[in-house]
C-alpha positions as CSV (number, residue, x, y, z in Angstrom):
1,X,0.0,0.0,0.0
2,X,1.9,3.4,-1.1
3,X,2.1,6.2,1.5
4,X,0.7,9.1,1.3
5,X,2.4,11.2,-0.9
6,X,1.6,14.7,0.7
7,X,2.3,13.0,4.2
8,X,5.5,12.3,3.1
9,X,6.5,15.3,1.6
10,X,5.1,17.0,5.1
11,X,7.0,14.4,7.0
12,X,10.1,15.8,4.7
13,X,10.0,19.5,5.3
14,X,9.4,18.7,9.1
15,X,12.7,17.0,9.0
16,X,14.2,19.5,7.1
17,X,13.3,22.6,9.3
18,X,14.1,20.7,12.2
19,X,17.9,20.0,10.9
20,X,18.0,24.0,9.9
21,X,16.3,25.2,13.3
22,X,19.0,23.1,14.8
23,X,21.9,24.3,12.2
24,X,20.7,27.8,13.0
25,X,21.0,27.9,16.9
26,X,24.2,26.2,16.2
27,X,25.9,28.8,14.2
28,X,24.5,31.3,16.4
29,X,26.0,30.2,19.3
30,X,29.1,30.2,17.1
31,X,28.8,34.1,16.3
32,X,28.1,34.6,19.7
33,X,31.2,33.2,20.8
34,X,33.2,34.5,17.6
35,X,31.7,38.3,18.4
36,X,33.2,37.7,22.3
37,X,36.8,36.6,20.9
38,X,36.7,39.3,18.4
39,X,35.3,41.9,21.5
40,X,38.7,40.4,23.3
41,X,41.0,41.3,20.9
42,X,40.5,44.5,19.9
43,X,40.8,45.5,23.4
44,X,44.0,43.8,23.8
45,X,45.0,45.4,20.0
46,X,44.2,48.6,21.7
47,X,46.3,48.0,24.7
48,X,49.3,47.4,23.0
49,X,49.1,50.1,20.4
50,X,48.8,51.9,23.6
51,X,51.8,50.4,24.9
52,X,53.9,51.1,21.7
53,X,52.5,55.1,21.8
54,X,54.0,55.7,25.4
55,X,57.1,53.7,24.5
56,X,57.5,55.6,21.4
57,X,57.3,59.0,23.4
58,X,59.6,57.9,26.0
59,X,62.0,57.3,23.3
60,X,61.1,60.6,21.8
61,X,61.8,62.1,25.2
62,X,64.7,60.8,26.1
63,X,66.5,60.8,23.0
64,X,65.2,64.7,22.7
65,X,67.6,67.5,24.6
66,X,66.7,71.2,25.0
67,X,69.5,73.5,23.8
68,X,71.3,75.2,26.3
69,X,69.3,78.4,26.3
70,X,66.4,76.6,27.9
């Protein structure tokens, strides 16, 4: 006796949306967790461009004298 072939066409999308429901919280939590990293380092970019700036001035500094007048 053959199935019927709407109810196994339904039966197919069902399956289908729930395997991309799934896929779709899944690659969300991964963007989550990539947006955190990426959140993570920039700050630590930024803290060691900081880093370089005040080295780079020190340098600046130190390597600068004042003529004599001052």
């Amino acid at each position: 006796m053959n199935a019927d072939p709407i109810g196994v066409r339904l039966e197919a999308l069902e399956r289908s949306h729930a395997y991309l429901e799934k896929l779709v919280g899944e690659l969300n939590h991964v963007i989550v967790e990539q947006g955190r990293a990426l959140h993570t380092l920039q700050k630590r970019l930024q803290g060691i461009g900081d880093s370089l700036d005040r080295q780079e001035l020190d340098r600046i500094r130190a390597s600068s004298t004042k003529p004599p007048h001052y």
